[in-house]
N, C-alpha and C positions, 0 to 999 in steps of 0.2 A: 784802401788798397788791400789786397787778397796776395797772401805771400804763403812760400812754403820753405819750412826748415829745414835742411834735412842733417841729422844727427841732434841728438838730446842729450851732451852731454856739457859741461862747462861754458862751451863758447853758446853752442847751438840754443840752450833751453833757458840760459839768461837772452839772449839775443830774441827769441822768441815772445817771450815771455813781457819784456820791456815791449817790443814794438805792439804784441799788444795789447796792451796797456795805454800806447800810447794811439790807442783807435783803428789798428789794423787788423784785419783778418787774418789768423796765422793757422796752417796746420802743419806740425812738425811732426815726423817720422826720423824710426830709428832702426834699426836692425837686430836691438837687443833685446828680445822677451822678458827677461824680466826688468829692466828699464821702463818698459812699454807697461806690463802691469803693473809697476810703482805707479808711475804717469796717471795710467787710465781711473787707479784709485786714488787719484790724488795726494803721491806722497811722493816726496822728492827724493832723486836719487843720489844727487851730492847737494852738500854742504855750502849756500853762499848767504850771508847775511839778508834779511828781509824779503828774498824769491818767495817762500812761502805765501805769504800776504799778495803779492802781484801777481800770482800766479792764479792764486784762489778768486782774486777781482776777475783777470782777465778770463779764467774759465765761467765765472758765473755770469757773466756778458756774455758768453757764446762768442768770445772775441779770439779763443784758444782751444782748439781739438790739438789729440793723435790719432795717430792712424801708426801703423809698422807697414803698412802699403805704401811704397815711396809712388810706386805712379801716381797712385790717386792722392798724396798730396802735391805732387805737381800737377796732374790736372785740376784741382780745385782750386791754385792759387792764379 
């Protein structure tokens, strides 16, 4: 399934991040530039136990983009 996040922050980018992981298509957007380039370089922006590692699986699957274009992560999902 093809979903779209929208906000990258606590709730949004563990929620993202888990589903997918668990084999969904996710692209999450946010409205915070520098959020968005943490994100795009791969470095997380807060703090949760083990995100790191799921996050790194689920972007090197291509299972997990950003965009800061919230339409076009709702068009894509």
């Amino acid at each position: 399934m093809r979903l779209a996040v929208i906000g990258c922050g606590y709730v949004g980018l563990v929620t993202g991040s888990c589903l997918a992981e668990a084999a969904h298509e996710v692209i999450a957007t946010d409205n915070d530039p520098v959020r968005m380039a943490m994100l795009d370089s791969g470095r997380l922006p807060i703090y949760e136990p083990g995100l790191d590692l799921v996050m790194e699986s689920a972007r090197a699957a291509g299972r997990l983009r950003f965009t800061s274009d919230c339409a076009q992560a709702v068009r894509a999902a």
